[in-house]
Steps between C-alpha positions, in 0.01 A plus 500: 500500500616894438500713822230658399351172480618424830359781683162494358473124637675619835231808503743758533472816273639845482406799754510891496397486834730454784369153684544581813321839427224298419159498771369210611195542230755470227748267606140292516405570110831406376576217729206325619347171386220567343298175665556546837591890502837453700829683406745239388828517732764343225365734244534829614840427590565392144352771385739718759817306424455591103428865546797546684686296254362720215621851727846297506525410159397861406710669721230667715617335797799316735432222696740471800552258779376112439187292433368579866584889471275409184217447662509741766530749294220384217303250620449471867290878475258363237476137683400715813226678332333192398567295803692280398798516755337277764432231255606108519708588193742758520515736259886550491523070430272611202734762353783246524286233310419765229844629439603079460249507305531794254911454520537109489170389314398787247825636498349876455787647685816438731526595860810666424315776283369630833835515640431322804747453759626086551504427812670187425830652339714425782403141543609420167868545265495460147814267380681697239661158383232294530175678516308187349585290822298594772531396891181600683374426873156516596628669835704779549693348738721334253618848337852473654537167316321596203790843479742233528417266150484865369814620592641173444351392160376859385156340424158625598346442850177627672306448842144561463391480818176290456325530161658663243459886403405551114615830567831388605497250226459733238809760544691207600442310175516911377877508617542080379426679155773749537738261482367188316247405233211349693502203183759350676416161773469654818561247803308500796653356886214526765553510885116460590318292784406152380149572513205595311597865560897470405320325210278810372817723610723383241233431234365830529838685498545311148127576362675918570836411368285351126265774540796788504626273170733240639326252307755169526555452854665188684423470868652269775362492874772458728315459818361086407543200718770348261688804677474340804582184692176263648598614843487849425143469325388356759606783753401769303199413350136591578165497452350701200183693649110337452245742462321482181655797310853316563441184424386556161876687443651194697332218284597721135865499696523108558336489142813681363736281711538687796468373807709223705451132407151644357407616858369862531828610670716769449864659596598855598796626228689621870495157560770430329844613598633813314820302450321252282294772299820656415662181331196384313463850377879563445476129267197590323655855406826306425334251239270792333793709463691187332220488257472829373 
């Protein structure tokens, strides 16, 4: 589909009018559902995000600070007028989901033509060797190590501290693209939990890695129980959780092979000694590097 296309579907058009100038009478006629007569949250704040984006790309305005400044200064005014600040959903987890959406899915703009700030720059070095190998943690507990296959192997390494940004991800692959063609294999070595959530971790870090154009993309998890003798499995394993909404993620995760001896168990990545991390990272480095 065009953007134009796009939008339409999305139901997100052009206005003169400043949004959040707008009473509560017209935010209704433009963003209520015309059954039930209730403004629609998600689209208003689509509608918001693109105006600003069209003052941006026309030079009428400067957006400073990050995605959170973002709001406060756009959204959370218009959200209070219709009362939608005390509801179950919060408005600011919509404007993330729209922004993934319009950046990653529809591709109708970047993050970086706002000029947010990343947050995430100093958890993260770009290898100016090897900027197609990259060395990320889940945790950022693991940046010291993480510095130390960088200044060691001058390849790229990143702690994303629990699910990946696709902020982040984009002026990281931004600088990646500086240096190399993004054509190129790119290799992926994951420090994540050995659970379900490690899981979605590393695959969604890769979904924002093909998204931003790294299209061929090999990916090892380090933190497995071949890493790891039967005593030590059976120390450091536990229990993956039981309510409903988890055990639907745990049974796709023994599905894909995760798991221990097909039992819904899992391993915390600081499980394993850092001393071991290092030489299975060091060797898979080592035998990439002999390949290129």
């Amino acid at each position: 589909m065009t953007p134009e296309e796009i939008l339409a579907k999305e139901g997100v058009k052009h206005y003169d009018k400043d949004i959040r100038q707008m009473t509560t009478k017209e935010l209704k006629a433009n963003f209520a559902a015309s059954s039930s007569g209730k403004i629609i949250i998600a689209k208003v704040i689509k509608n918001i995000v693109w105006q600003v984006y069209e003052w941006v790309k026309a030079d009428q305005e400067q957006v400073e600070g990050n995605l959170r400044s973002f709001f406060y200064a756009y959204i959370k005014s218009v959200m209070g007028k219709v009362g939608a600040l005390d509801d179950k959903t919060s408005p600011y987890d919509v404007m993330i989901d729209v922004f993934s959406e319009f950046v990653q899915d529809h591709k109708l703009f970047r993050y970086q033509d706002f000029s947010f700030d990343d947050g995430d720059w100093e958890n993260r070095r770009i290898g100016q060797k090897y900027p197609q190998i990259i060395v990320f943690a889940e945790k950022t507990g693991y940046m010291r190590l993480l510095k130390e296959f960088y200044n060691t192997y001058s390849v790229t390494v990143a702690a994303l501290g629990g699910q990946p940004s696709l902020l982040s991800t984009e002026y990281a692959v931004t600088h990646i693209s500086e240096l190399i063609s993004l054509t190129i294999p790119f290799y992926l070595l994951a420090i994540v939990d050995y659970d379900p959530s490690g899981g979605l971790i590393a695959k969604t870090y890769q979904n924002q890695l093909n998204s931003q154009g790294i299209l061929e993309i090999s990916s090892i998890n380090l933190i497995v129980p071949e890493n790891y003798t039967p005593q030590e499995i059976d120390l450091y394993k536990y229990p993956l959780p039981t309510d409903q909404r988890s055990m639907t993620l745990n049974q796709k995760w023994i599905e894909q092979g995760g798991g221990i001896n097909g039992q819904m168990y899992g391993m915390e990545a600081d499980s394993m000694p850092r001393s071991r991390i290092r030489n299975l990272v060091k060797k898979e480095i080592e035998k990439i590097i002999s390949n290129l």
